[in-house]
C-alpha positions as CSV (number, residue, x, y, z in Angstrom):
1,X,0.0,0.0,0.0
2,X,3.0,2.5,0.0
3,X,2.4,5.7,-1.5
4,X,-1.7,4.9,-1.9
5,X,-2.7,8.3,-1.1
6,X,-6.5,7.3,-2.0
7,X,-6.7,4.8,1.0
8,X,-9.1,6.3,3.8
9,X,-9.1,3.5,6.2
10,X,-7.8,0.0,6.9
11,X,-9.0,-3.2,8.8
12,X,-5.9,-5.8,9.5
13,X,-7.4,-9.5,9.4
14,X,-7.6,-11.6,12.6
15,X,-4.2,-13.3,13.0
16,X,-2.0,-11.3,10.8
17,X,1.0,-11.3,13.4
18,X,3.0,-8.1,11.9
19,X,2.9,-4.7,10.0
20,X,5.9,-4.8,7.6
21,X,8.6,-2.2,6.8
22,X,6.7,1.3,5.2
23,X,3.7,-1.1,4.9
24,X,1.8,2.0,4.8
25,X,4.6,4.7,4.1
26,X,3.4,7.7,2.6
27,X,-0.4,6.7,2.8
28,X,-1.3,10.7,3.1
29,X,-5.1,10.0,3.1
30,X,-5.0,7.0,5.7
31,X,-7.3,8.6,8.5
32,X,-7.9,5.2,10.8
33,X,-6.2,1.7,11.1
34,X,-7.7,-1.3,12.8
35,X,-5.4,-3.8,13.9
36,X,-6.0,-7.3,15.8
37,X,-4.5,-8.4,18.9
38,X,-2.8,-10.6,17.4
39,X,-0.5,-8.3,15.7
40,X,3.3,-8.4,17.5
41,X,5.4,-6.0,15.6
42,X,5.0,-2.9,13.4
43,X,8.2,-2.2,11.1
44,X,9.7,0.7,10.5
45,X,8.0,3.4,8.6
46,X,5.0,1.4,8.7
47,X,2.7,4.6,9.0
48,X,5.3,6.8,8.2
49,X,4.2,10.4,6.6
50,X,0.6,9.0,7.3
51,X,-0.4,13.0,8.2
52,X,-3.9,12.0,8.1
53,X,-4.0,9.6,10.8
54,X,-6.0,10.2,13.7
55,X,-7.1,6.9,14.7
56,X,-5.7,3.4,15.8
57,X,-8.1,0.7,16.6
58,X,-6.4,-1.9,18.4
59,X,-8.7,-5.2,19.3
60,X,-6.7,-5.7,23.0
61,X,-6.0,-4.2,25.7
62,X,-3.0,-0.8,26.6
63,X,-0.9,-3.5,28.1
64,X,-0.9,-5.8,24.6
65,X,-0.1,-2.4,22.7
66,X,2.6,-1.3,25.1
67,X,4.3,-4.8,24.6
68,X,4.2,-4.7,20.5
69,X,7.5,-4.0,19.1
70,X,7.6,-1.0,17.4
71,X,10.5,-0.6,15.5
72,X,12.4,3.1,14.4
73,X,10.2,5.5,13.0
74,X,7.1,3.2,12.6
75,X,4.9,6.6,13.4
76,X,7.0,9.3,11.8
77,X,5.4,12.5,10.3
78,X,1.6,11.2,11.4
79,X,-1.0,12.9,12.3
80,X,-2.3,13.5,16.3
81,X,-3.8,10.2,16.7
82,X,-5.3,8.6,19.5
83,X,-4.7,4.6,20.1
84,X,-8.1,3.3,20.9
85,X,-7.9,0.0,23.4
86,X,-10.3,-2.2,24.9
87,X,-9.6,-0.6,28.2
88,X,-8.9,2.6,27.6
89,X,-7.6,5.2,25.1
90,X,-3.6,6.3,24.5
91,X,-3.4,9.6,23.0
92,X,-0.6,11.0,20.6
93,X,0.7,14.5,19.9
């Protein structure tokens, strides 16, 4: 999907385990994301220069999105975003 400025929003399928490298670099027009809890790492670059993005639906809980690895830059150049949990909300600006 890099570069797909057209692409407004994204669902990740139920045991998809990782978010590649720039996966969704440069995706201008991505405004939400939902991702499964079974998702474990997000490259890097995976959202980056996504300046669109203000929402991350993750299907678990703050804890399972603190322990994803999130590796350099995966949320460069986004928007403010907020990452919306089970059990709460994370906010990001």
């Amino acid at each position: 999907f890099y570069g797909c400025s057209n692409l407004t929003s994204v669902t990740i399928g139920n045991g998809v385990t990782s978010i590649e490298n720039r996966t969704f670099s440069n995706c201008s027009g991505l405004t939400s994301i939902t991702i499964p809890d079974s998702v474990t790492s997000i490259g890097e670059y995976a959202f980056y220069a996504c300046y669109s993005l203000t929402s991350i639906n993750f299907n678990g809980t703050v804890e399972q999105w603190d322990a994803i690895y999130k590796d350099h830059g995966w949320s460069n150049y986004t928007g403010d975003y907020t990452v919306h949990c089970t059990d709460g909300d994370i906010p990001i600006n």
